[in-house]
PDB file with SEQRES, HELIX, SHEET and CRYST1 records, atoms N, CA, C and O in Angstrom:
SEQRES   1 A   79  UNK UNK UNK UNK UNK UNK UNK UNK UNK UNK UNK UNK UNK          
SEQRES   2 A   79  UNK UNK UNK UNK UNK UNK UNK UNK UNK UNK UNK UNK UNK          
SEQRES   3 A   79  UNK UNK UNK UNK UNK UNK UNK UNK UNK UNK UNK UNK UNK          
SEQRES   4 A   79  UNK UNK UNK UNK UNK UNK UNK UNK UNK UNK UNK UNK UNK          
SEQRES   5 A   79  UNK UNK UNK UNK UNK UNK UNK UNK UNK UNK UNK UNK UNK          
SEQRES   6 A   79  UNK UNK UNK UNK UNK UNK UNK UNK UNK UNK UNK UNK UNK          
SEQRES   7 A   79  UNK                                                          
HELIX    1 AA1 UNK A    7  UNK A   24  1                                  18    
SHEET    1 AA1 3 UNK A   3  UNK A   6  0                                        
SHEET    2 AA1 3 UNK A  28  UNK A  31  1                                        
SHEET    3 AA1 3 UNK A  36  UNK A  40 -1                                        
CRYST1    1.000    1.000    1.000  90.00  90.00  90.00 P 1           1          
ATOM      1  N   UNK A   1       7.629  14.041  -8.158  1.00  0.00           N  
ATOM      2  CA  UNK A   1       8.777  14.393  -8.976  1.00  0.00           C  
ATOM      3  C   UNK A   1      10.033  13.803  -8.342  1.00  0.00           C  
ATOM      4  O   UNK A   1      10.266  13.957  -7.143  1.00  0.00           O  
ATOM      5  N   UNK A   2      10.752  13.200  -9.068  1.00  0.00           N  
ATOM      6  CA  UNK A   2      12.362  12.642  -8.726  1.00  0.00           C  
ATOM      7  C   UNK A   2      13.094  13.608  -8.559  1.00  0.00           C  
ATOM      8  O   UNK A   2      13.315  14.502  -9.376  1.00  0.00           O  
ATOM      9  N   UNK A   3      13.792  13.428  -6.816  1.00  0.00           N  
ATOM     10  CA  UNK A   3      15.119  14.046  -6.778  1.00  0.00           C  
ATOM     11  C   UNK A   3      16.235  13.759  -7.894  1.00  0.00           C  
ATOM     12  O   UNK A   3      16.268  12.868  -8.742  1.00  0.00           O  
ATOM     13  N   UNK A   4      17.137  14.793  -7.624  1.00  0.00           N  
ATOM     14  CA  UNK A   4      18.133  14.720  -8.524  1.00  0.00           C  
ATOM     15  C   UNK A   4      19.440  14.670  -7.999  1.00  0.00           C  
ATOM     16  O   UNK A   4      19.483  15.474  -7.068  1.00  0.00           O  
ATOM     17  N   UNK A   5      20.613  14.065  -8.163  1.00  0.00           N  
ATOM     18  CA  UNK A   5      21.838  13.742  -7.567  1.00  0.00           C  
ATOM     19  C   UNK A   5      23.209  13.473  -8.297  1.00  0.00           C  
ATOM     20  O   UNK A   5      23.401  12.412  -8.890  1.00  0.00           O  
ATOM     21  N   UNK A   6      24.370  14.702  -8.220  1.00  0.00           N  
ATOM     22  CA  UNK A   6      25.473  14.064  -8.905  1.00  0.00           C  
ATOM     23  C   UNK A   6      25.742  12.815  -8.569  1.00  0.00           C  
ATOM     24  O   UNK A   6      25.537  12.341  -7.452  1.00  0.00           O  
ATOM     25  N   UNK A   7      26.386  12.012  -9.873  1.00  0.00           N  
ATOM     26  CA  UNK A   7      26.950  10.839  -9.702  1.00  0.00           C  
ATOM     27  C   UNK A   7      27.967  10.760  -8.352  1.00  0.00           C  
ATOM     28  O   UNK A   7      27.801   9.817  -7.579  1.00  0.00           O  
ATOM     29  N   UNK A   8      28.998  11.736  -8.082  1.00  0.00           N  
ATOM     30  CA  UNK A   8      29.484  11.426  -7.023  1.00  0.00           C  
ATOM     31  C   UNK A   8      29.268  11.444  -5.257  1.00  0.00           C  
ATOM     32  O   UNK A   8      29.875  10.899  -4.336  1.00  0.00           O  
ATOM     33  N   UNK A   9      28.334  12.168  -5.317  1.00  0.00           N  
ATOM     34  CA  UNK A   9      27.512  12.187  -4.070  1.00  0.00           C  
ATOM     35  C   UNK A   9      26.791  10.944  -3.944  1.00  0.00           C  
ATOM     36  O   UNK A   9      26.656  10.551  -2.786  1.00  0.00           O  
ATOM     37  N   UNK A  10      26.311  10.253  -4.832  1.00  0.00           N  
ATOM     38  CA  UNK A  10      25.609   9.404  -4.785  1.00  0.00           C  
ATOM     39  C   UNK A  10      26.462   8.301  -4.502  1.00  0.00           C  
ATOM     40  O   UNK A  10      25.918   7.674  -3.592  1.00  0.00           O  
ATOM     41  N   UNK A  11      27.546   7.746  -4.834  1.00  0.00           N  
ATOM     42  CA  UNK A  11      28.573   7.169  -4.967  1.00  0.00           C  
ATOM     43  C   UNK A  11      29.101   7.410  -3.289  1.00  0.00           C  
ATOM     44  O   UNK A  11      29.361   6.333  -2.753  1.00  0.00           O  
ATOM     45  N   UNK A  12      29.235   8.230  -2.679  1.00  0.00           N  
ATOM     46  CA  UNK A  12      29.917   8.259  -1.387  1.00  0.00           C  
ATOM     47  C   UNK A  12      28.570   7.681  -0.281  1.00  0.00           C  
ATOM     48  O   UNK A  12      28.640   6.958   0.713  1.00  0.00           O  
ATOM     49  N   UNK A  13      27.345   8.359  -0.959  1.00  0.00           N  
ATOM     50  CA  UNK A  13      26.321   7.857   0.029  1.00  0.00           C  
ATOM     51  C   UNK A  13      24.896   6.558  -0.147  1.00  0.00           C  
ATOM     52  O   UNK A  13      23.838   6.212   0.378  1.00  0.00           O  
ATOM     53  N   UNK A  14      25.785   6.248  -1.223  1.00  0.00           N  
ATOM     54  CA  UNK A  14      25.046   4.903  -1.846  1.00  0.00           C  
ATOM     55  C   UNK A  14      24.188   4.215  -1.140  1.00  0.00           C  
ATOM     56  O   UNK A  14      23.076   4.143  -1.662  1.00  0.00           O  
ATOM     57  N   UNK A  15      24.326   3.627  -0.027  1.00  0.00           N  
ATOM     58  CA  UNK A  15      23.483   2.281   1.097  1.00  0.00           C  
ATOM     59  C   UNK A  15      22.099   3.757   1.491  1.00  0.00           C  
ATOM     60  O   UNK A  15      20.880   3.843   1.338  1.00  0.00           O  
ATOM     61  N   UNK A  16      23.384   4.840   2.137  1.00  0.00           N  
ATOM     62  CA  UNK A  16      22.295   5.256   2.808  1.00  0.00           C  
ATOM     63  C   UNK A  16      21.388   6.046   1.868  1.00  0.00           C  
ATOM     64  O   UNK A  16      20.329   6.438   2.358  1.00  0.00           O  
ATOM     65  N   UNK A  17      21.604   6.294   0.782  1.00  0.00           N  
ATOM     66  CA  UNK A  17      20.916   6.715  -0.276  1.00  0.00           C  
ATOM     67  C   UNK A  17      19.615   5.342  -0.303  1.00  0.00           C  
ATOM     68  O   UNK A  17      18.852   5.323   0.662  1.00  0.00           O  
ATOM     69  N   UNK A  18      19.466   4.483  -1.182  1.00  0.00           N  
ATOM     70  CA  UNK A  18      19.225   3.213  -1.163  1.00  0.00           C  
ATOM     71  C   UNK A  18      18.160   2.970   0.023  1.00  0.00           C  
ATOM     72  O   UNK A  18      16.977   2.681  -0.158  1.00  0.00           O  
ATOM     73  N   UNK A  19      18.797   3.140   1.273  1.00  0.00           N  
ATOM     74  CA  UNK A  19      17.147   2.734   2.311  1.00  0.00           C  
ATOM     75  C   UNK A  19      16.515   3.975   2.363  1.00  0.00           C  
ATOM     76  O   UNK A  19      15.397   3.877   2.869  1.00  0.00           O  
ATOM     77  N   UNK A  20      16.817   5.109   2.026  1.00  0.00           N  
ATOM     78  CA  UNK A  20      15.600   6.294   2.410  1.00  0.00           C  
ATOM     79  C   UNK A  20      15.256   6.223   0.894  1.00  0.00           C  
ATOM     80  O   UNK A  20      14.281   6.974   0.924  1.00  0.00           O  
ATOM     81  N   UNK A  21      15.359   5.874  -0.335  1.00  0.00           N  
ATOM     82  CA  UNK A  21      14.469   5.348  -1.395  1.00  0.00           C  
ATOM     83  C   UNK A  21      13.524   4.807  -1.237  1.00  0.00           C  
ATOM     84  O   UNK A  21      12.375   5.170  -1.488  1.00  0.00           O  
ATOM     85  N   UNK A  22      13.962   3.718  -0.726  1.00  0.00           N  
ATOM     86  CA  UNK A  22      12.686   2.263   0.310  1.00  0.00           C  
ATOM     87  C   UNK A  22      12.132   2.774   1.014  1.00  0.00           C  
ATOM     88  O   UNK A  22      10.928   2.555   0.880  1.00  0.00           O  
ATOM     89  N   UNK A  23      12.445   3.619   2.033  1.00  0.00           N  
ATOM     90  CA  UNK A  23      11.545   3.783   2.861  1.00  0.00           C  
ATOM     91  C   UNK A  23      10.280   4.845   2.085  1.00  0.00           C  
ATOM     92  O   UNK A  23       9.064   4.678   1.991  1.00  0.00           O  
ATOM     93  N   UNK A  24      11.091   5.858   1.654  1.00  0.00           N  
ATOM     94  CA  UNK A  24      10.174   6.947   1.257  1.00  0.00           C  
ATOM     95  C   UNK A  24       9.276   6.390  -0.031  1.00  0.00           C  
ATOM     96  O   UNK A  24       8.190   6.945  -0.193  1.00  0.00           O  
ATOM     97  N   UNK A  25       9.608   5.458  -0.848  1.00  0.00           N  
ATOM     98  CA  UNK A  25       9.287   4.949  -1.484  1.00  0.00           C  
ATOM     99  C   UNK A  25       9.152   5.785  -2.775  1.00  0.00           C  
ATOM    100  O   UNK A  25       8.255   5.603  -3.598  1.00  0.00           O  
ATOM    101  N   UNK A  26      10.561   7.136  -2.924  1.00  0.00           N  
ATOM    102  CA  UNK A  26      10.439   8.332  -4.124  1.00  0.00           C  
ATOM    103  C   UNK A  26      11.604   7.673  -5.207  1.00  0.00           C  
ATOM    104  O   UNK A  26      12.378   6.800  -4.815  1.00  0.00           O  
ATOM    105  N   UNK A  27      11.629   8.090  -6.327  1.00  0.00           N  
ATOM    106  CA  UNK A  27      12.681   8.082  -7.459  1.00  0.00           C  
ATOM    107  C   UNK A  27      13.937   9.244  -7.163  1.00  0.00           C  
ATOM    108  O   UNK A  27      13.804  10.337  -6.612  1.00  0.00           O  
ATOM    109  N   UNK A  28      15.376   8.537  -7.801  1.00  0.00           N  
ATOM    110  CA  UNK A  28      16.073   9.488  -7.962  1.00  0.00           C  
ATOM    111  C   UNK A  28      16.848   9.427  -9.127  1.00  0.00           C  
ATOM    112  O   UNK A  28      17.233   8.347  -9.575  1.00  0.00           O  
ATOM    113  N   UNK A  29      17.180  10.805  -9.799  1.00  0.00           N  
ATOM    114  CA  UNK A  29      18.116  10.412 -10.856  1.00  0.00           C  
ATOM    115  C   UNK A  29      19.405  11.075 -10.577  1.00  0.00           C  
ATOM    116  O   UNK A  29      19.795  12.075  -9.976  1.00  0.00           O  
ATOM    117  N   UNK A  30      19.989   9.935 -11.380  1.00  0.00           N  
ATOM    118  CA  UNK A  30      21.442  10.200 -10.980  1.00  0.00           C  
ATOM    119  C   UNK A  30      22.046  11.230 -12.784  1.00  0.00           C  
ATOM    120  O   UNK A  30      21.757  11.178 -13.979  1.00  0.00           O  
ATOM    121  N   UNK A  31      22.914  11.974 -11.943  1.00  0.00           N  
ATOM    122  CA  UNK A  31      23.304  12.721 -12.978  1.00  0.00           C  
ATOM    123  C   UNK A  31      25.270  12.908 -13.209  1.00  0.00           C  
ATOM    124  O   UNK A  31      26.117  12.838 -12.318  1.00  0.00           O  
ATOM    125  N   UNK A  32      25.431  13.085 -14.296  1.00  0.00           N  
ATOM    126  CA  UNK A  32      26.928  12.892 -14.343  1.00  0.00           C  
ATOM    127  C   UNK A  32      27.148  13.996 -15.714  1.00  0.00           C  
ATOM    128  O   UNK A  32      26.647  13.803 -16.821  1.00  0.00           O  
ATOM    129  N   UNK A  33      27.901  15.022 -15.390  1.00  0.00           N  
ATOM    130  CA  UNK A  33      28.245  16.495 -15.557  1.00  0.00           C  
ATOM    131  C   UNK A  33      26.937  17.056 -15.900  1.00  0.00           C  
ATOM    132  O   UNK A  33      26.977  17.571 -17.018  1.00  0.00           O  
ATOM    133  N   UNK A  34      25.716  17.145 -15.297  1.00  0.00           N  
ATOM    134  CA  UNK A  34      24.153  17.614 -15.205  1.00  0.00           C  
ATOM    135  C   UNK A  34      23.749  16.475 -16.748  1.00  0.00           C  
ATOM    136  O   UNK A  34      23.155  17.102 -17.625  1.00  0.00           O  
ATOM    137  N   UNK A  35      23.927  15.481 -16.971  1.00  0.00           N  
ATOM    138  CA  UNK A  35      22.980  15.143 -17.872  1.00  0.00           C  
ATOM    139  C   UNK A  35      22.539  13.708 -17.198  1.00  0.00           C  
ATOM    140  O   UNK A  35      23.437  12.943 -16.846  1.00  0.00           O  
ATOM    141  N   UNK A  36      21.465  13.421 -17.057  1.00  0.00           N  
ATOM    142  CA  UNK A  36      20.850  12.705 -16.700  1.00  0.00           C  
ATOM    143  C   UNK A  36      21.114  11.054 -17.205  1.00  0.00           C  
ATOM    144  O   UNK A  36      20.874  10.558 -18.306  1.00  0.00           O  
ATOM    145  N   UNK A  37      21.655  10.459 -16.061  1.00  0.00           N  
ATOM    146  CA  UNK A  37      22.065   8.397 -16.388  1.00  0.00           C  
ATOM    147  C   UNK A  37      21.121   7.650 -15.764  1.00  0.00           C  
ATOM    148  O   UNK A  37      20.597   6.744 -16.411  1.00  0.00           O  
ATOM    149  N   UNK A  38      20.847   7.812 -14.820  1.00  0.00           N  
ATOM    150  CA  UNK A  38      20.088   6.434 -14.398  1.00  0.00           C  
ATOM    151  C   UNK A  38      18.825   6.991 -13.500  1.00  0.00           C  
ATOM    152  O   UNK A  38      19.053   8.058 -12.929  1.00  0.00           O  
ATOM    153  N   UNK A  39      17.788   6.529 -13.339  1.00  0.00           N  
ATOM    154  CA  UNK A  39      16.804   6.691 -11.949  1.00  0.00           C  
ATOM    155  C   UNK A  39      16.742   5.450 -11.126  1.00  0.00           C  
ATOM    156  O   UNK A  39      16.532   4.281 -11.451  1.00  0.00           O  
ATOM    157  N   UNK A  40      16.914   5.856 -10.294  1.00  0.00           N  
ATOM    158  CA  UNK A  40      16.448   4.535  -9.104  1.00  0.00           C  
ATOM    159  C   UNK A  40      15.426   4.804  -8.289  1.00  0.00           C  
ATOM    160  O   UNK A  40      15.188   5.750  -7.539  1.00  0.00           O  
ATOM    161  N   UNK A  41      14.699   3.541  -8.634  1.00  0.00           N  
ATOM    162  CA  UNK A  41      13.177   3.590  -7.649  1.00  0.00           C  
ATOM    163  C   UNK A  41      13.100   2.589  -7.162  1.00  0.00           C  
ATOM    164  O   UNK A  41      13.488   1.672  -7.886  1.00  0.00           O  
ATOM    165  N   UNK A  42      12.702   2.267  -6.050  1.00  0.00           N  
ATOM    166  CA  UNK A  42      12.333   1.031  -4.856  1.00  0.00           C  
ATOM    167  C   UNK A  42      11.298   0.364  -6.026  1.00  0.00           C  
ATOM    168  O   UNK A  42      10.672   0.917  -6.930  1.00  0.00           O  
ATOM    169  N   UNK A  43      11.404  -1.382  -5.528  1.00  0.00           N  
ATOM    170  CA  UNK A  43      10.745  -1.983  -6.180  1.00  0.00           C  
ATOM    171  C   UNK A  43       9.854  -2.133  -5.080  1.00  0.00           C  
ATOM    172  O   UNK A  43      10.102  -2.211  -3.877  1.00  0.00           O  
ATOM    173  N   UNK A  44       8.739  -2.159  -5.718  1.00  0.00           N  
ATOM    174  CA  UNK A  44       6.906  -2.137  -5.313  1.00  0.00           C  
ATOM    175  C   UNK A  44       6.497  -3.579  -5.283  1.00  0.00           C  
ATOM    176  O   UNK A  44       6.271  -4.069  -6.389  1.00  0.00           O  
ATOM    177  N   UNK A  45       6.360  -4.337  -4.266  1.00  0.00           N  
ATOM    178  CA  UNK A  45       6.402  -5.748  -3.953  1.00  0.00           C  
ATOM    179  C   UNK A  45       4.317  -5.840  -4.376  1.00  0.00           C  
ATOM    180  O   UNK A  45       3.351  -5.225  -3.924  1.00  0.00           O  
ATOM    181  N   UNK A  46       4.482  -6.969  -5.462  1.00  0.00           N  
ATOM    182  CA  UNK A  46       2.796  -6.723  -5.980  1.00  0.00           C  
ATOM    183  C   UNK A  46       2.356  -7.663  -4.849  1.00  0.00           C  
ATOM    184  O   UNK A  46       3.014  -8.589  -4.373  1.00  0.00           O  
ATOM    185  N   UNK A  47       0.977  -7.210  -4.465  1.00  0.00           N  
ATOM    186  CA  UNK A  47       0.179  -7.879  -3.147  1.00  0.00           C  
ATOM    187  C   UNK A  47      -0.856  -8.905  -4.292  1.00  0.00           C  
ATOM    188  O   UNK A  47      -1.644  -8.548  -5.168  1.00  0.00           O  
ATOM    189  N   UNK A  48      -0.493 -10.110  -3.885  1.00  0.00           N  
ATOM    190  CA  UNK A  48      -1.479 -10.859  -4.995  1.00  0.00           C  
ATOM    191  C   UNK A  48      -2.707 -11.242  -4.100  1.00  0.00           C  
ATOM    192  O   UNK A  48      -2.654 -11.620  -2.930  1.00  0.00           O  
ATOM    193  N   UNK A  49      -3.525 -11.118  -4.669  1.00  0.00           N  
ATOM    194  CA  UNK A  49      -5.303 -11.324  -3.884  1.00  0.00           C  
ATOM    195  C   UNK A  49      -5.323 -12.961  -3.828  1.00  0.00           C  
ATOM    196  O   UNK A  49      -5.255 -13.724  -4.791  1.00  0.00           O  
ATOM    197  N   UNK A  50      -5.435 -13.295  -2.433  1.00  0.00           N  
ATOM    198  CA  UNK A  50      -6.149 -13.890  -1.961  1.00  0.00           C  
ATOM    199  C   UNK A  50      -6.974 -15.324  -2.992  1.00  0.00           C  
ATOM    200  O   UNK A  50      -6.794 -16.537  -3.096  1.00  0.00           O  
ATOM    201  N   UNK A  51      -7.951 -14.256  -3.618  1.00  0.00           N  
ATOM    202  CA  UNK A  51      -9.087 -15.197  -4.534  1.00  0.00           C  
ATOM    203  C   UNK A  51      -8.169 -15.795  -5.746  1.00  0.00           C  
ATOM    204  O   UNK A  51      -7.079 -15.249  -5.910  1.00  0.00           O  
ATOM    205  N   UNK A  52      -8.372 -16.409  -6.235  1.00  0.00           N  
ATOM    206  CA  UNK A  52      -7.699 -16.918  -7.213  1.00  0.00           C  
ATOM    207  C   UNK A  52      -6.246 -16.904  -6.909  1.00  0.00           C  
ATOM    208  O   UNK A  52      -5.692 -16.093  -7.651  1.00  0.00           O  
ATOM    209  N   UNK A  53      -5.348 -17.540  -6.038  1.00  0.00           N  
ATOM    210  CA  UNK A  53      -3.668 -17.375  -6.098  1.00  0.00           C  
ATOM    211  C   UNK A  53      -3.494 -18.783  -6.325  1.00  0.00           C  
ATOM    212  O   UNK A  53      -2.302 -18.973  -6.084  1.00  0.00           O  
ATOM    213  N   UNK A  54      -4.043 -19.927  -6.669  1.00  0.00           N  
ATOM    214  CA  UNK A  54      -3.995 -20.810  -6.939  1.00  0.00           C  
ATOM    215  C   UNK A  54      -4.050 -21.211  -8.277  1.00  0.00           C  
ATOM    216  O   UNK A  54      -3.553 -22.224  -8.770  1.00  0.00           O  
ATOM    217  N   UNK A  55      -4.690 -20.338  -8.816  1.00  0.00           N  
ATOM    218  CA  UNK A  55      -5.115 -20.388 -10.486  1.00  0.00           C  
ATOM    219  C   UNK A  55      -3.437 -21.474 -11.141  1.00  0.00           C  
ATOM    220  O   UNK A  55      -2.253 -21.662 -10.862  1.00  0.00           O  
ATOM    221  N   UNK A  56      -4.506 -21.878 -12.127  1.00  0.00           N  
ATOM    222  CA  UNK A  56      -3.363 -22.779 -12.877  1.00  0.00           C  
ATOM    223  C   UNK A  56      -2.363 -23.872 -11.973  1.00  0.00           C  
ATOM    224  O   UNK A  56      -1.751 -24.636 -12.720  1.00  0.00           O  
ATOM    225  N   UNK A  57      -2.166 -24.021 -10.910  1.00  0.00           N  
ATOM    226  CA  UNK A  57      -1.165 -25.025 -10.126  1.00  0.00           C  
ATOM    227  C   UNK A  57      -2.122 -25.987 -10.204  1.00  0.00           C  
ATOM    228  O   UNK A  57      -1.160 -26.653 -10.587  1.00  0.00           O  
ATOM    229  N   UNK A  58      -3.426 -27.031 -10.235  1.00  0.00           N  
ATOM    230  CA  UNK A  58      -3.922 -28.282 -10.156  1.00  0.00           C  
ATOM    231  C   UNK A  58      -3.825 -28.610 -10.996  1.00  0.00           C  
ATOM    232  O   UNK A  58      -4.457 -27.806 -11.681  1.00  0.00           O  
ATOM    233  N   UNK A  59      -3.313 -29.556 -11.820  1.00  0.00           N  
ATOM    234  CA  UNK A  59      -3.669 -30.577 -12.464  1.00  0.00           C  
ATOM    235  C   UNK A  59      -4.790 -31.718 -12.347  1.00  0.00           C  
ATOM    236  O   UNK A  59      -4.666 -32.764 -11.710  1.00  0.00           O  
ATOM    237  N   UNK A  60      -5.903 -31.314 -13.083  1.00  0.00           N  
ATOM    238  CA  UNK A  60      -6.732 -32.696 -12.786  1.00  0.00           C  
ATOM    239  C   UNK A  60      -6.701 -34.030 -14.075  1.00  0.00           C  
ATOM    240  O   UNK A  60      -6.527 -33.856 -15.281  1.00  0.00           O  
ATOM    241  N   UNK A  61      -6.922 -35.315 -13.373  1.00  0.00           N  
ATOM    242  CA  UNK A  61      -6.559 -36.039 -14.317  1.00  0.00           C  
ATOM    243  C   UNK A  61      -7.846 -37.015 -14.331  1.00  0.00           C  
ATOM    244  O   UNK A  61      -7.959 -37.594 -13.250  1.00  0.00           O  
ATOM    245  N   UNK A  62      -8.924 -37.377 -15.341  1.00  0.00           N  
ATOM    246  CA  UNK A  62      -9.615 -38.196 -15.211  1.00  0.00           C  
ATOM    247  C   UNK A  62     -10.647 -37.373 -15.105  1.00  0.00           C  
ATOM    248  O   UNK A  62     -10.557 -36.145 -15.092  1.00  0.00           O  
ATOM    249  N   UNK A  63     -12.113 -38.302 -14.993  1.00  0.00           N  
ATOM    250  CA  UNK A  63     -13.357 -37.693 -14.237  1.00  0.00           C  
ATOM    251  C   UNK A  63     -13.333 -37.384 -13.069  1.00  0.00           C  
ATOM    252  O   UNK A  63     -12.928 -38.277 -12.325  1.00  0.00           O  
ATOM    253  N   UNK A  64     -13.745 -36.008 -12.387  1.00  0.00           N  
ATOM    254  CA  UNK A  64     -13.699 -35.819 -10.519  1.00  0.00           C  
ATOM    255  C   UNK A  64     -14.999 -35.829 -10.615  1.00  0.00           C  
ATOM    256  O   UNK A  64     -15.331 -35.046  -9.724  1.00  0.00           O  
ATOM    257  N   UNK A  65     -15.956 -36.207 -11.117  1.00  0.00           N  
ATOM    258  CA  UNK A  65     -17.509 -36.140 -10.835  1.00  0.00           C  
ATOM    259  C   UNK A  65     -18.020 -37.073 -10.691  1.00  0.00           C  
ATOM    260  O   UNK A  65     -18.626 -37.181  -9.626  1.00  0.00           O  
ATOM    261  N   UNK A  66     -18.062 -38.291 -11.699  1.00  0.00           N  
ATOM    262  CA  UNK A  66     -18.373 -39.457 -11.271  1.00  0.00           C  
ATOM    263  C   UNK A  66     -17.614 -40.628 -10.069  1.00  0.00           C  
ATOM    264  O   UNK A  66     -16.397 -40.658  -9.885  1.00  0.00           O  
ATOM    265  N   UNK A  67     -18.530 -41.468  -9.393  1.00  0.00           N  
ATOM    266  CA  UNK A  67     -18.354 -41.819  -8.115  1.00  0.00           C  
ATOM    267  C   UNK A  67     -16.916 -42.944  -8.582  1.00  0.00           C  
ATOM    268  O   UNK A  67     -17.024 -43.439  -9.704  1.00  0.00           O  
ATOM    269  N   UNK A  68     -15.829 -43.270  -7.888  1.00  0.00           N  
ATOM    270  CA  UNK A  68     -15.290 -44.492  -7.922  1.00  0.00           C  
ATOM    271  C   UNK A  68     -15.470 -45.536  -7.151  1.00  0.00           C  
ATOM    272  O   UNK A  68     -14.461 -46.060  -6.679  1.00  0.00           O  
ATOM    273  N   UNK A  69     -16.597 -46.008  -6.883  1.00  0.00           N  
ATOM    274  CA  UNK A  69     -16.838 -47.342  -6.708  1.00  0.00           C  
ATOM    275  C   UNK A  69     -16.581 -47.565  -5.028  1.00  0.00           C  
ATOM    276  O   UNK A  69     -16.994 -48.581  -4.468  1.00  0.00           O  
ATOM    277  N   UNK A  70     -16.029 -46.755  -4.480  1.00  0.00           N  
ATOM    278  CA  UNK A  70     -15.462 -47.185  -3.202  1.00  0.00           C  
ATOM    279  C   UNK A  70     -16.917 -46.836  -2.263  1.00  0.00           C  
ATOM    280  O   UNK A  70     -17.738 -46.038  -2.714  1.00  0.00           O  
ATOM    281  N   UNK A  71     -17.092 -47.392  -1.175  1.00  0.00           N  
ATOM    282  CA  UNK A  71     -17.927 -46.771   0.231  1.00  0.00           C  
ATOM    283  C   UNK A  71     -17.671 -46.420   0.785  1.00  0.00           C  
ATOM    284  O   UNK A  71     -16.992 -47.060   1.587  1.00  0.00           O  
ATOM    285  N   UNK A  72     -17.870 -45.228   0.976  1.00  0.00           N  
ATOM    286  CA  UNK A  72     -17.388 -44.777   2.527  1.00  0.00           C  
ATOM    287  C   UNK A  72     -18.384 -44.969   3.486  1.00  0.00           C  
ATOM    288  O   UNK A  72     -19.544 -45.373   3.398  1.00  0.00           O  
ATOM    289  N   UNK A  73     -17.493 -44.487   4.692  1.00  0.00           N  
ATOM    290  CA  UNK A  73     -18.454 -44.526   5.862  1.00  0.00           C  
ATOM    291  C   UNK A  73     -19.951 -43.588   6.108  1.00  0.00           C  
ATOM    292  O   UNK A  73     -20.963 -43.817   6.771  1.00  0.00           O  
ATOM    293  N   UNK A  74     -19.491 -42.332   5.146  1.00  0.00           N  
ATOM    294  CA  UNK A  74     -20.781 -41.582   5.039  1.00  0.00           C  
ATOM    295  C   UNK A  74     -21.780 -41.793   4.208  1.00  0.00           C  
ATOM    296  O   UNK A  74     -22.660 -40.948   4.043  1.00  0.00           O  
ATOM    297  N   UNK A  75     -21.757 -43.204   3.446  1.00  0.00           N  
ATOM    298  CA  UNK A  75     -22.568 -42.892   2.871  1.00  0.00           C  
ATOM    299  C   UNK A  75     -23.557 -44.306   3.466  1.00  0.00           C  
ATOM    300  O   UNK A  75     -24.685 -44.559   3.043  1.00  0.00           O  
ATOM    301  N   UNK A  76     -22.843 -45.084   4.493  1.00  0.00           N  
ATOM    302  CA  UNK A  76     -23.708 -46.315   5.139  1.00  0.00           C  
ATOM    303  C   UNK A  76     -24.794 -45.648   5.949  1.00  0.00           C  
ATOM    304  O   UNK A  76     -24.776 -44.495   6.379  1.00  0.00           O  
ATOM    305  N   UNK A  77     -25.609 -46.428   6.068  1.00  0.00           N  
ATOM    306  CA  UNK A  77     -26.912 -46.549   6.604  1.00  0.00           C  
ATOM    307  C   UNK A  77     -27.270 -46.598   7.916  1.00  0.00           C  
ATOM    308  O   UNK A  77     -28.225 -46.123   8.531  1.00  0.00           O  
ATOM    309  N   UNK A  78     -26.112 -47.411   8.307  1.00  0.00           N  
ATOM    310  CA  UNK A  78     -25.946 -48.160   9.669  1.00  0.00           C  
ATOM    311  C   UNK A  78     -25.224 -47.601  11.043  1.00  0.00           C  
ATOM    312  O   UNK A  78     -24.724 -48.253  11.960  1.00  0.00           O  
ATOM    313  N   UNK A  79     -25.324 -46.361  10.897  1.00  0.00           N  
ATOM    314  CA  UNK A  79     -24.628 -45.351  12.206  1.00  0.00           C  
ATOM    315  C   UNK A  79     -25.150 -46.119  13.500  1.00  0.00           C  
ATOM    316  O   UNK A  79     -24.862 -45.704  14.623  1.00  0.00           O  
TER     317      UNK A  79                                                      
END                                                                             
């Protein structure tokens, strides 16, 4: 449940209001003559997985399966 806070208290203690949000990571609403204006909640930084964070950035252009013609060294005979 969200604390609750006159507008002017909030207003004198703004910053330090603001990092114990973050830290605690709770909602508050701000209130101005008891009716309810705004809530403020810490933004929740999304953790993107690992597997797939690449999705969509390659562009491929052409065939990548068939060989282009070149030799490499791995594929000579002659080690």
């Amino acid at each position: 449940m969200p604390h609750i806070m006159e507008a002017g208290k909030f207003k004198a203690e703004c910053l330090k209001i603001m990092d114990e949000i973050q830290r605690t990571h709770t909602s508050l609403i701000i209130t101005k003559r008891n009716v309810p204006i705004v809530e403020i909640r810490p933004i929740e930084e999304k953790k993107t997985p690992l597997f797939g964070r690449l999705k969509g950035t390659v562009c491929i252009h052409g065939d990548i399966i068939e060989p282009i013609g070149e030799e490499w060294d791995a594929c000579r005979e002659d080690h």
